[in-house]
DODONU-250832 format. One line per field, with one value per residue (C-alpha): y, x, z; residue in one letter; residue number from 1. Coordinates in steps of 0.1 Angstrom, whole numbers, plus 5000, padded with zeros to 4 digits. Layout:
y = [Y; ...]
x = [X; ...]
z = [Z; ...]
rest = [a; ...]
nr = [NUM; ...]
//
This chain:
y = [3357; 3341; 3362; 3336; 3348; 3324; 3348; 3366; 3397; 3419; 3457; 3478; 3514; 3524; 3560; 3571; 3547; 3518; 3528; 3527; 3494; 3479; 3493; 3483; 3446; 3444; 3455; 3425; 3398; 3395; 3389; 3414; 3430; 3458; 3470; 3501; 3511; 3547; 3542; 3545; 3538; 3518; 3536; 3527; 3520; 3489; 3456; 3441; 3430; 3457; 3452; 3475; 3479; 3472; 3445; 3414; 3394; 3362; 3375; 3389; 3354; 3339; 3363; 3353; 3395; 3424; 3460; 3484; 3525; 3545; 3561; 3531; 3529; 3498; 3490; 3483; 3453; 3435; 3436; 3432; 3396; 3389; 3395; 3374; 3348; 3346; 3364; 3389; 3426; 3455; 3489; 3499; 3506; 3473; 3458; 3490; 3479; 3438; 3455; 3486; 3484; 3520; 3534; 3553; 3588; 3586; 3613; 3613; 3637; 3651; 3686; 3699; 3665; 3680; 3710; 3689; 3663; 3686; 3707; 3674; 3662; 3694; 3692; 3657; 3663; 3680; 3644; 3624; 3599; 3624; 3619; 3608; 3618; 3604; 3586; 3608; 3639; 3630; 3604; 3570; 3552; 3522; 3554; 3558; 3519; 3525; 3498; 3524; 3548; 3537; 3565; 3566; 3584; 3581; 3601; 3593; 3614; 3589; 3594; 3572; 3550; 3540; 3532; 3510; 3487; 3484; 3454; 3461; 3497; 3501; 3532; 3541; 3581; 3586; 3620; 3618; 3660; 3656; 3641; 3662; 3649; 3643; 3619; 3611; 3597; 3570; 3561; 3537; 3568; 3583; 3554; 3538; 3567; 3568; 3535; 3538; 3564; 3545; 3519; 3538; 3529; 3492; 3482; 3504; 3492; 3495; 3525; 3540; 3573; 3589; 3626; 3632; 3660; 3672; 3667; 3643; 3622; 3606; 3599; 3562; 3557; 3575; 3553; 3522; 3530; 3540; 3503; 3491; 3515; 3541; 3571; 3595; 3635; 3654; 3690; 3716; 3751; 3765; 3794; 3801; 3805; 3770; 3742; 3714; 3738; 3720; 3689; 3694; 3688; 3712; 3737; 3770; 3787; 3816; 3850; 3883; 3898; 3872; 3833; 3817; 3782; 3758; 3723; 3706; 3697; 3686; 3692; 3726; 3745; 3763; 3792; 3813; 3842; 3834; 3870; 3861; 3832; 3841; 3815; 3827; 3807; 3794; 3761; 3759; 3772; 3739; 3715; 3731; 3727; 3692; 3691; 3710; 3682; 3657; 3669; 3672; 3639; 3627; 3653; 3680; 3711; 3741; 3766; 3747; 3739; 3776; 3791; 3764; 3769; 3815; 3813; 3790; 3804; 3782; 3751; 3764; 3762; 3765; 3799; 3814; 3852; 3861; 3897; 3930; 3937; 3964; 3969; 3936; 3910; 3876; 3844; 3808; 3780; 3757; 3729; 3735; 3706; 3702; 3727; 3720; 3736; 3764; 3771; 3771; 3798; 3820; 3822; 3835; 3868; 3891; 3899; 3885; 3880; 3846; 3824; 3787; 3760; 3730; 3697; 3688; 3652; 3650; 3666; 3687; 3726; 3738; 3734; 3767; 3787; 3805; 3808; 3826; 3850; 3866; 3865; 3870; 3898; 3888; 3857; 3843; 3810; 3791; 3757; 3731; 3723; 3757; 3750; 3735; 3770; 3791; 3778; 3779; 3817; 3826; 3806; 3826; 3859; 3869; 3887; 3867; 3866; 3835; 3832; 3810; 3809; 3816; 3843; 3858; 3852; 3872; 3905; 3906; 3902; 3929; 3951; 3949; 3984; 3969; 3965; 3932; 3901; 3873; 3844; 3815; 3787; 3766; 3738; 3713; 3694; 3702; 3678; 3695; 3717; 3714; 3682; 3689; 3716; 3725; 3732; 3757; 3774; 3778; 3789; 3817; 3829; 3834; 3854; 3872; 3878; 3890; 3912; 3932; 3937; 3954; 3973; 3988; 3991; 4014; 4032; 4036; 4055; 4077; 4088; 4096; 4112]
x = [2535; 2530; 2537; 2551; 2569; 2599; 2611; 2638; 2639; 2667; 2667; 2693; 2696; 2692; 2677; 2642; 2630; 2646; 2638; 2603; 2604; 2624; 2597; 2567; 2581; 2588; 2553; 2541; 2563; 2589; 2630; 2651; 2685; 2697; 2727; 2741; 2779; 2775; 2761; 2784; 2758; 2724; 2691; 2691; 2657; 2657; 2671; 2675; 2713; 2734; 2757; 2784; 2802; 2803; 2772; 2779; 2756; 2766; 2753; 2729; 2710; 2705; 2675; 2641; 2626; 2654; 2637; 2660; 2658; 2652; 2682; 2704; 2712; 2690; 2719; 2747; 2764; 2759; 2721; 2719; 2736; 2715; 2680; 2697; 2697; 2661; 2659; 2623; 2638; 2616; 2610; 2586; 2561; 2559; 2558; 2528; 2508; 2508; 2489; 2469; 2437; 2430; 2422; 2454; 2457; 2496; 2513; 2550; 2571; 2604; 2592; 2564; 2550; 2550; 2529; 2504; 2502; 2498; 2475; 2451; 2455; 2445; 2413; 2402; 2405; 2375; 2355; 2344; 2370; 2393; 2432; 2466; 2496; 2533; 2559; 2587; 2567; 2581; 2559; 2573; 2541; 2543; 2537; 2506; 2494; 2473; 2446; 2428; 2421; 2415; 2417; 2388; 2417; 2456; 2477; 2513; 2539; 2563; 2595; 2616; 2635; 2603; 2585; 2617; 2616; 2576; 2558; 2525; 2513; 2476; 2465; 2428; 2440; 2473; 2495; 2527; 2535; 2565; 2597; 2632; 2667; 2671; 2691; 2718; 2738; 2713; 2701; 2714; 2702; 2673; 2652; 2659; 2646; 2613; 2608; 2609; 2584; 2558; 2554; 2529; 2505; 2514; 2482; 2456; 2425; 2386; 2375; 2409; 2420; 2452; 2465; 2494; 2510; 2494; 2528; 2528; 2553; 2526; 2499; 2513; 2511; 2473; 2463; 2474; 2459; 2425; 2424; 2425; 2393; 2414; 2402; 2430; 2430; 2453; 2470; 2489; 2497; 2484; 2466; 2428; 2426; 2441; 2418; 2434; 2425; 2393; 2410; 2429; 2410; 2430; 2457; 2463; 2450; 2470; 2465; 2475; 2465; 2461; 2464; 2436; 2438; 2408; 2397; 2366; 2336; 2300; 2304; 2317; 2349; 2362; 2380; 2405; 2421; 2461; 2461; 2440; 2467; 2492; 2517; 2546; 2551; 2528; 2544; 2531; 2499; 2496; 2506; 2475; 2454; 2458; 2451; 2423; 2411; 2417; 2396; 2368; 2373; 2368; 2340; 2348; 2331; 2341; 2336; 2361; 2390; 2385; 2386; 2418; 2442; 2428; 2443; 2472; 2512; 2534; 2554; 2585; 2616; 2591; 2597; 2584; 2587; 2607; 2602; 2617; 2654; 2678; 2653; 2655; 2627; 2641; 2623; 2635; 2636; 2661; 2639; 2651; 2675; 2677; 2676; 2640; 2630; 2653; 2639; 2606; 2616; 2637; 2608; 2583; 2606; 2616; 2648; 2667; 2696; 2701; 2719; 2730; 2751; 2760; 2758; 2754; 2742; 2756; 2733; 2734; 2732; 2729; 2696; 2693; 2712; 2682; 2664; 2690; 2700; 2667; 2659; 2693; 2706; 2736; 2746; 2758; 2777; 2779; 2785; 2818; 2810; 2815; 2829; 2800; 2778; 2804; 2807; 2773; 2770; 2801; 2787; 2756; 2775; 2758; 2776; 2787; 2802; 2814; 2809; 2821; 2787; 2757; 2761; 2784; 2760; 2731; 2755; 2769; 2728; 2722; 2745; 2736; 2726; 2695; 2668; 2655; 2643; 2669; 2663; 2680; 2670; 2699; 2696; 2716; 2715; 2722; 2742; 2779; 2777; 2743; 2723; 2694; 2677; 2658; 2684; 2703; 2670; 2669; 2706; 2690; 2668; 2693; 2714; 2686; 2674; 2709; 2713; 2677; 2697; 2724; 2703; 2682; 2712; 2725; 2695; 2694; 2727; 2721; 2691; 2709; 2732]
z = [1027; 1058; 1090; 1111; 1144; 1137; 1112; 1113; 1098; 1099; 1091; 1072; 1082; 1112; 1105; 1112; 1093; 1104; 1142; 1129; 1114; 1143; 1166; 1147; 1147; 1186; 1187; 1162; 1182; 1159; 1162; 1146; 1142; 1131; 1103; 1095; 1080; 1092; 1125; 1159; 1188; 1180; 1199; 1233; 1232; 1209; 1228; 1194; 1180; 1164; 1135; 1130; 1089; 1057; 1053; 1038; 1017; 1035; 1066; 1053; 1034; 1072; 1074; 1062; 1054; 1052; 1054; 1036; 1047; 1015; 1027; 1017; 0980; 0966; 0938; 0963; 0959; 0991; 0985; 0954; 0958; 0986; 0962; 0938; 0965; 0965; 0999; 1007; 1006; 1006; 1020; 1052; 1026; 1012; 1054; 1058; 1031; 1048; 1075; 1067; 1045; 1043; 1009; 1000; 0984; 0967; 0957; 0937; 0914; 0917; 0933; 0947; 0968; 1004; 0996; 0976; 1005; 1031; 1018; 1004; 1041; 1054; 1030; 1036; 1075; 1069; 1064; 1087; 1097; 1094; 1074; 1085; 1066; 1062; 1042; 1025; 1043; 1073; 1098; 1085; 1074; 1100; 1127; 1109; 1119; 1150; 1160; 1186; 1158; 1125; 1104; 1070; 1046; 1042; 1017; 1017; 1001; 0984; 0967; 0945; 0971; 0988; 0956; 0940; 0972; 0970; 0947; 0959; 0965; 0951; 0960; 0949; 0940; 0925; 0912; 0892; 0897; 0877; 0867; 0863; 0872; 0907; 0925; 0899; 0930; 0942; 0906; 0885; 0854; 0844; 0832; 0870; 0883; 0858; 0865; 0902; 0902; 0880; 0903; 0916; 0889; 0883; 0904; 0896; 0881; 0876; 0901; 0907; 0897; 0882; 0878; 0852; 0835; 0801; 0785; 0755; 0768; 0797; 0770; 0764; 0802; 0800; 0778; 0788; 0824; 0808; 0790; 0825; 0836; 0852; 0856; 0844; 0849; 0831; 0848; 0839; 0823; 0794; 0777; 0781; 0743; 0738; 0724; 0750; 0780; 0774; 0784; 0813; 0848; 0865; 0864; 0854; 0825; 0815; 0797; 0791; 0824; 0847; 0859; 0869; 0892; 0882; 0891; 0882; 0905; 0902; 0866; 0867; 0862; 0896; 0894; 0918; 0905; 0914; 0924; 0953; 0961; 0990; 0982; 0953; 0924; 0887; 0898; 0937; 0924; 0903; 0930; 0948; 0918; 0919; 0956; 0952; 0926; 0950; 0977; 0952; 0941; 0978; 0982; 1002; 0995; 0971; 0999; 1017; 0990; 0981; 1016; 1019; 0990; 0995; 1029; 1023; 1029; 1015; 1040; 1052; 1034; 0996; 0983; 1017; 1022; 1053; 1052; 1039; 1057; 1042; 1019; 1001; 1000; 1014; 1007; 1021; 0988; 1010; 0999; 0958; 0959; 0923; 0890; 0877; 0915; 0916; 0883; 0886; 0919; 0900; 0874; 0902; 0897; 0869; 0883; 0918; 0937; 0937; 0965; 0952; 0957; 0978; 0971; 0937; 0934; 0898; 0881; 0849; 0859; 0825; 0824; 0838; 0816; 0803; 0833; 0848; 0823; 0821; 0857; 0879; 0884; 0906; 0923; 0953; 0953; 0984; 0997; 0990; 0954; 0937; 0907; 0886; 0899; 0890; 0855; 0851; 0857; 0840; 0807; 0816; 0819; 0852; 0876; 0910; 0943; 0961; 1000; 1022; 1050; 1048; 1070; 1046; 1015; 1032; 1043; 1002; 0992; 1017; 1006; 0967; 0954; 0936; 0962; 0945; 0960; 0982; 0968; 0985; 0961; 0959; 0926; 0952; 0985; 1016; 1032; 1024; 1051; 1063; 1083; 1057; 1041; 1063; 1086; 1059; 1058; 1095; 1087; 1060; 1083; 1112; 1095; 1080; 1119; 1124; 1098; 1104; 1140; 1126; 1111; 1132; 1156; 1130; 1126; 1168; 1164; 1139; 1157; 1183; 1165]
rest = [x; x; x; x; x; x; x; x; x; x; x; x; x; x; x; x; x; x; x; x; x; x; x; x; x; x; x; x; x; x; x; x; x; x; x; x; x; x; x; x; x; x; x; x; x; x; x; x; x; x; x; x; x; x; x; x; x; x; x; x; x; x; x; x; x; x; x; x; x; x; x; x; x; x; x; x; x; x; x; x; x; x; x; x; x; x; x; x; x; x; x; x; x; x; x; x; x; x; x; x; x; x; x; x; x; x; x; x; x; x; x; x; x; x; x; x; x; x; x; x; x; x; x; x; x; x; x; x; x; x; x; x; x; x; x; x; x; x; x; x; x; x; x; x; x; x; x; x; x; x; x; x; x; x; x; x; x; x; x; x; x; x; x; x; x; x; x; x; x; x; x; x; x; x; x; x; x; x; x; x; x; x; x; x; x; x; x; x; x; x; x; x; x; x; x; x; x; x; x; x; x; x; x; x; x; x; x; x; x; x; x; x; x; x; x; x; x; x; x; x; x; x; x; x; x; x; x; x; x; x; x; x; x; x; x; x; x; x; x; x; x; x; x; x; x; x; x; x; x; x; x; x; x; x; x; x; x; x; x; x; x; x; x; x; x; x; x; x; x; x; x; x; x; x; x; x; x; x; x; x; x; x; x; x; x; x; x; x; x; x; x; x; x; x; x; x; x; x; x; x; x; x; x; x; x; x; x; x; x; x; x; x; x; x; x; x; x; x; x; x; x; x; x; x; x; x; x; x; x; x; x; x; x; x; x; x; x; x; x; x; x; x; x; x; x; x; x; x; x; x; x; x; x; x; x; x; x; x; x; x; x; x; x; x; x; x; x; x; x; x; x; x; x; x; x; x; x; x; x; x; x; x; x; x; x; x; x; x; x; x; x; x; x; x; x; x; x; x; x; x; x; x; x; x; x; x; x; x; x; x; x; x; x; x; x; x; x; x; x; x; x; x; x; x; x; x; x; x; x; x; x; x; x; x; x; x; x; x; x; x; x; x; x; x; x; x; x; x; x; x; x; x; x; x; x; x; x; x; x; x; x; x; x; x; x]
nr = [1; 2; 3; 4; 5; 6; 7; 8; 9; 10; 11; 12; 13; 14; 15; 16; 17; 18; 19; 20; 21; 22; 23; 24; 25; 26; 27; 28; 29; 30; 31; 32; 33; 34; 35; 36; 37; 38; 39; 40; 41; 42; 43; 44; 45; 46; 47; 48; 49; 50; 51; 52; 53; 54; 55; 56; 57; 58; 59; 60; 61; 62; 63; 64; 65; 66; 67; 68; 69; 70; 71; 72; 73; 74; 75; 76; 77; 78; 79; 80; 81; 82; 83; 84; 85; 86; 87; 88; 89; 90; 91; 92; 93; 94; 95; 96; 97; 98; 99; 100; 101; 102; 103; 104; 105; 106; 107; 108; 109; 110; 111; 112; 113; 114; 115; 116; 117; 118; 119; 120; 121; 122; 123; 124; 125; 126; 127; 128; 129; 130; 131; 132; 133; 134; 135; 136; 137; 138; 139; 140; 141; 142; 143; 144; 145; 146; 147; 148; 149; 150; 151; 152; 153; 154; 155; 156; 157; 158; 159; 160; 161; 162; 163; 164; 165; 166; 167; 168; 169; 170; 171; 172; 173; 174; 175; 176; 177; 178; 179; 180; 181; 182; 183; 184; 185; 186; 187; 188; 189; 190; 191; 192; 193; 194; 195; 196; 197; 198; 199; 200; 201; 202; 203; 204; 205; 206; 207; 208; 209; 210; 211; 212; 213; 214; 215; 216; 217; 218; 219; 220; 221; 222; 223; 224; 225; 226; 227; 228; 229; 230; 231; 232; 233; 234; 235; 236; 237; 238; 239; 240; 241; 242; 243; 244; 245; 246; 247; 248; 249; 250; 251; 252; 253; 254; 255; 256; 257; 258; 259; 260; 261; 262; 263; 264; 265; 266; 267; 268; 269; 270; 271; 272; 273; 274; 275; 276; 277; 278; 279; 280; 281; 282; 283; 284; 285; 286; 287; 288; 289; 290; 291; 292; 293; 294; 295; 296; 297; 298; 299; 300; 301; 302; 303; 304; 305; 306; 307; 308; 309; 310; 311; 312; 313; 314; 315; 316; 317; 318; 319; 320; 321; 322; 323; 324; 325; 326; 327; 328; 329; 330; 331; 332; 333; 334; 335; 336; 337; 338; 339; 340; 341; 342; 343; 344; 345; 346; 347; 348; 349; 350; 351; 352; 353; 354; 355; 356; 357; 358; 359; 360; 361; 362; 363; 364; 365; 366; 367; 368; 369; 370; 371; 372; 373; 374; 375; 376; 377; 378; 379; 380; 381; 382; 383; 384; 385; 386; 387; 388; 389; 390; 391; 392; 393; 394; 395; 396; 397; 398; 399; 400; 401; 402; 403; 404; 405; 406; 407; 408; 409; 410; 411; 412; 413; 414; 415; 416; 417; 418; 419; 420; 421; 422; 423; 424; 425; 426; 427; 428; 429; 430; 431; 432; 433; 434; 435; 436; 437; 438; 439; 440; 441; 442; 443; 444; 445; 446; 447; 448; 449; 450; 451; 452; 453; 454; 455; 456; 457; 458; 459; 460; 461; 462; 463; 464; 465]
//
């Protein structure tokens, strides 16, 4: 499509993102203005127009390009009448790709694609050339457009909303981690969802590569990208004594005693004992598996992905360990937004006092039922949408206690006779009472900080006394 400065482009949502695609355009000489519903003061930095409301389609069909936030839900009316109208809408992925030419490592999933794109950025750093990261991670990907650097490798974390409002992402390396529910409030259903996320692969061709699950239910799309010369991996969990182990790339192999991660390279199987792993969890240990296979695909050495993924601690916020207060074990899983993340968590343990709740994002919580009943051994229920947790554990016949803070959540976990592991893992969002997850694990971790005061304020006295 010609890039013509008489365009006028107009941008909806005026989050991060938008302020990035706004910015990037004033940079490339274009005209532009902004709309958001939400919004009550437009960034002071951007002399651009600002429209206040409800949009309306009308308005909307006098621009030539509209660049839509993936904060903005694709299916709302307004633009869906406007696509209808035959005008360009896309996302800032679709505008990114117009203008950089950089191989692209792509990484997408319901859970799990921060830690793998972080820790395959960290590894391909290593090269010459070095590697930039962004997308759903964080750094919108028109930050990552810089003509005084040009960068040899890019991996992008990208999540649904990006990839529904992209036609032409090709990237040369490509992961599908996973698919659970997620997002049931910006989704049409499930097959919108699916669909979103296998955009992803609708370019690929001769000389590309593609990582999916073992599960059966990805051989149709294996096949159908090996037809097109594909090269497709497969990763996963399964036993060492297993025939298919044989065919996996990388994973985990299980057995008796031990897990062992493994990815392939120069012909040969590489092994690290999980033992020898400081992050928690079978399920982060196969997000790094796949990074690991990554950065051998792009050829950095063995010594380096092992001394990498040996030494690496988890993100914040991913099942991090926060330390031992009031004897209790307290790790931070803020980022579990949705059941298939809290449990995967509450599997890393055989028995835990487990925080959850907030916003559900209607999603179907009895997915945990069995999860839960072997590994909870009391529960705290915070956050504004209660009922649906409390159900769930009273189905599940697992003891709980509802608290109105989080403040409040840690001092009942503290006080619980059991000793076992604090596991704020919460199967929801954030946003009822929190900006993001993040900040309700800062939240965790304050009242933690609080609590170990008490504690040792306590202990003070009775010294003294």
């Amino acid at each position: 499509m010609t890039n013509t400065r008489a365009q006028k482009h107009a941008i909806i949502g005026m989050g991060k993102t938008g302020i990035s695609i706004a910015h990037f355009l004033l940079r490339q000489g274009f005209s532009c203005e902004a709309f958001d519903e939400n919004l009550k003061k437009p960034p002071e930095d951007l002399p651009i127009p600002f429209h206040r409301g409800a949009l309306n389609s009308k308005e909307l069909q006098a621009f030539d390009r509209i660049w839509v936030s993936p904060g903005i839900r694709w299916s709302l009316p307004a633009l869906q009448k406007t696509r209808h109208a035959g005008i360009h809408m896309q996302g800032d992925l679709s505008l990114f790709l117009e203008y950089c030419h950089t191989p692209l490592i792509a990484i997408t999933g319901t859970n799990g694609k921060t830690t793998a794109t972080q820790i395959i950025q960290t590894l391909l750093e290593t090269l010459p050339g070095g590697c930039d990261m962004g997308g759903n991670i964080g750094t919108p990907v028109l930050d990552l457009i810089r003509q005084d650097k040009p960068i040899r490798h890019i991996v992008l974390e990208l999540s649904s909303f990006q990839l529904e409002r992209c036609d032409a992402i090709h990237p040369r390396w490509a992961v599908m981690l996973n698919i659970q529910a997620d997002h049931a409030d910006m989704h049409d259903s499930d097959a919108a969802y699916l669909a979103a996320k296998l955009r992803l692969f609708t370019h690929q061709g001769m000389g590309d590569t593609a990582m999916l699950p073992m599960d059966g239910k990805w051989n149709d799309l294996s096949q159908s990208l090996t037809t097109r010369g594909v090269q497709v991996h497969r990763f996963g969990q399964i036993s060492e004594q297993d025939p298919a182990a044989e065919t996996l790339v990388a994973g985990i192999l299980n057995s008796k005693k031990r897990h062992i991660l493994f990815w392939h390279q120069d012909g040969q199987r590489q092994n690290i004992h999980c033992q020898d792993i400081p992050t928690r969890g079978l399920h982060q240990h196969i997000n790094l598996a796949v990074a690991a296979q990554a950065a051998a695909d792009f050829g950095v050495s063995s010594y380096v992905i092992r001394e990498a993924i040996t030494s690496f601690r988890g993100l914040k916020h991913r099942l991090r360990l926060l330390g031992n207060v009031a004897k209790h074990d307290w790790f931070d899983d803020s980022k579990a937004t949705n059941p298939a993340a809290a449990k995967a968590a509450l599997a890393s343990f055989d028995q835990s006092i487990w925080i959850c709740g907030g916003l559900r994002k209607g999603l179907d919580l009895t997915v945990l039922s069995n999860t839960i009943r072997a590994h909870v051994a009391h529960a705290i229920v915070i956050g504004k949408d209660k009922k649906a947790y409390i159900q769930l554990l009273q189905s599940s016949g697992i003891r709980y206690t509802v608290a109105n803070s989080m403040e409040r959540a840690v001092l009942i976990a503290a006080a619980h006779a059991s000793q076992l592991p604090v596991l704020l893992s919460p199967a929801a969002a954030s946003q009822d009472q929190f900006a993001n997850y993040a900040e309700r694990g800062q939240a965790f971790a304050k009242a933690i900080n609080a609590l170990e005061k008490q504690v040792l304020k306590k202990q003070a006295v009775e010294k003294q006394a």
